[in-house]
N, C-alpha and C positions, 0 to 999 in steps of 0.2 A: 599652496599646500592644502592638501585635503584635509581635514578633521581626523579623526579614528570613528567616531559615530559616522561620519557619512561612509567610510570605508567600509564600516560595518553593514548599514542597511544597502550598500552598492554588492558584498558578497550576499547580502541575506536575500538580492533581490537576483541575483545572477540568474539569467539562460543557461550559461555554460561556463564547465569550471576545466582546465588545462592542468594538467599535472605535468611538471617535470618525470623522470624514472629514476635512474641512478640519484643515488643519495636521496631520495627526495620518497617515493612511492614504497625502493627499494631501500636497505640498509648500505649494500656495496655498490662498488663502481662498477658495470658490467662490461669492461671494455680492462677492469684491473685484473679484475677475478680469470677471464678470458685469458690474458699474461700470466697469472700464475699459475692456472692450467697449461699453461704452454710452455711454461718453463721460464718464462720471459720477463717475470714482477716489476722485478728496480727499476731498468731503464723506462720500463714505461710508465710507472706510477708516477714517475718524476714528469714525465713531459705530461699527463694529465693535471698535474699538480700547475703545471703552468700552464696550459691552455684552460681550466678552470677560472684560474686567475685572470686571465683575457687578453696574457703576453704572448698568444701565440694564434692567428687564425685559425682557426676549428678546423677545417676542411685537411691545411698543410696538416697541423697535427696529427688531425685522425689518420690520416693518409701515411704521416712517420711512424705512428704506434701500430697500425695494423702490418705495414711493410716488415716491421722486427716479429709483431707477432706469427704470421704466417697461416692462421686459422682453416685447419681442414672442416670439411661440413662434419665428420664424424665428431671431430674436438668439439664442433658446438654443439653438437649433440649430444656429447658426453657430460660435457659440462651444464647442461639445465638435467639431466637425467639425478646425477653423483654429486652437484653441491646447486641446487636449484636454490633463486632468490630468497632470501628470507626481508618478508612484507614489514615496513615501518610497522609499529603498534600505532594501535588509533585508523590505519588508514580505510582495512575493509568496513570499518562501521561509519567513517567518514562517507567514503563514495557509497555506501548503502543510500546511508542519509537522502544524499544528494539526490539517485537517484529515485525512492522513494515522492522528492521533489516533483518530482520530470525533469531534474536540470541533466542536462549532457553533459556527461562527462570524458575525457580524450587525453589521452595520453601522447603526449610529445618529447620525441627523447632522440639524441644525438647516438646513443645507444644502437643496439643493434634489434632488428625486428623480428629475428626466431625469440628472441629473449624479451621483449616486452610482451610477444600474443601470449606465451606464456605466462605473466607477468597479470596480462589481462582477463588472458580466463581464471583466474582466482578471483579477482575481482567483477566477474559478472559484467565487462569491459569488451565492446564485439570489436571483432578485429578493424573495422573498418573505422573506428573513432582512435583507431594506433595510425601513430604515425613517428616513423623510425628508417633508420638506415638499413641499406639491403646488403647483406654481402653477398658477392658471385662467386663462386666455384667453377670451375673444368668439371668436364664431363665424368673423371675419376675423381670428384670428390674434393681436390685440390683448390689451394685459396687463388681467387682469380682478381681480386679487387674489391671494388661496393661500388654503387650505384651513385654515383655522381649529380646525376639527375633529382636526387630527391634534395628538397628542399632544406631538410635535417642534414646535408653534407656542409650547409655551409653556414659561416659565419652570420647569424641574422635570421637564420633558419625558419625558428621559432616562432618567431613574431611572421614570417609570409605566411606559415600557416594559419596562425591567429587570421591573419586577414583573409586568408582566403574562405576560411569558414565562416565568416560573417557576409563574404560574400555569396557564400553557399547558402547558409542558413538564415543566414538575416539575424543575428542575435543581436539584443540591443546591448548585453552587458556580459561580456568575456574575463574569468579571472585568470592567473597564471601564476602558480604558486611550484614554486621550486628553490636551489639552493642554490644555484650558480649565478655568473654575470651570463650566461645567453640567454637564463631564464628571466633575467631583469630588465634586458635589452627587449624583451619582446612586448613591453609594455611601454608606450601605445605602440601597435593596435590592439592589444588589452587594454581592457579599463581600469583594473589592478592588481598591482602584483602584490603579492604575499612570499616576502622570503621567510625559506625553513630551513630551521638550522637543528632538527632534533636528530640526526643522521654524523654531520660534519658544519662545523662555524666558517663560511669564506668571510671575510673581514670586510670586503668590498661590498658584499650586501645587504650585512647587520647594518653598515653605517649608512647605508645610503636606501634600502627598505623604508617605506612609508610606514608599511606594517610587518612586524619579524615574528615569529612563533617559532617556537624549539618543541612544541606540541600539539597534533592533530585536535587532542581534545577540546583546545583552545576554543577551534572552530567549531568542532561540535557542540562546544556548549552558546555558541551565540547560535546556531539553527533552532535550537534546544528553547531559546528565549521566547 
């Protein structure tokens, strides 16, 4: 078990810091909010609600919530246009911070990727430090599936990323702060996780979190120290 002081000077000292998105960077779940544009809410908040929880493989799941949802490229276009994410508090002055540092900072999300570069260009975030799922359309526009191949489709997702940027970059110390178990799973190859629960509390990883915060500021005030 780690200390909290070493946790501390382990984020104080980070190269690079991983965000979750949904609940975590953003307020909503972007894959709910997408269902309730589509007309689709219930049934799918509910199986989010349990692949969240980590009773369901991410991949099968996304795979069942998108199948009900049926998302044209226009519907995701309408929907970042007509109810675009609304940003945790704390966060744009957090990843300012950061990167002020020079620390990289990357957004990692099971999420869908028209809606986190979005996500990212408010945060001063280049697309190329997103890493998110693809959906496909038919040439009319029409939902064709998602990108399978990306790493973010699958269970564990998270954390290959983690590693492969360390293998890209060479970072010696990777943080991964988010609100869910895929985001807790991907620690190691993070060096630590930071669960956030100032969005939604999942039970499984206040308890099992080394370190929890329900507030960005938290963080900012240990850079701050």
């Amino acid at each position: 078990m780690v200390s909290h002081s070493e946790l501390r000077k382990l984020f104080c000292s980070a190269d690079a810091v991983c965000f979750d998105v949904d609940s975590t960077v953003i307020r909503e779940e972007g894959i709910d909010e997408l269902a309730k544009f589509c007309g689709v809410e219930d049934a799918v908040s509910e199986m989010t609600r349990r692949a969240m929880g980590g009773a369901v493989p991410f991949k099968a799941a996304l795979t069942e919530r998108l199948a009900l949802i049926q998302p044209s490229r226009e519907q995701v276009q309408r929907l970042i246009a007509e109810h675009p994410p609304h940003l945790t508090p704390g966060i744009r002055e957090l990843v300012s911070r950061l990167q002020e540092r020079n620390v990289q900072v990357f957004l990692i999300s099971g999420g869908f990727r028209s809606i986190v570069e979005h996500v990212a260009s408010k945060l001063n975030i280049p697309s190329t430090n997103v890493f998110a799922n693809r959906l496909k359309f038919y040439f009319n526009g029409e939902y064709a599936g998602f990108d399978e191949m990306q790493p973010t489709a699958e269970s564990g997702g998270k954390g290959k990323v983690i590693k492969l940027l360390k293998e890209k970059f060479h970072f010696k110390k990777i943080i991964m702060i988010g609100d869910g178990a895929t985001d807790m799973e991907a620690c190691p190859p993070a060096d630590v996780f930071i669960g956030f629960g100032g969005n939604v509390i999942r039970q499984q990883v206040k308890d099992n979190a080394e370190w929890y915060i329900t507030d960005f500021v938290e963080l900012l005030g240990e850079l701050e120290e």
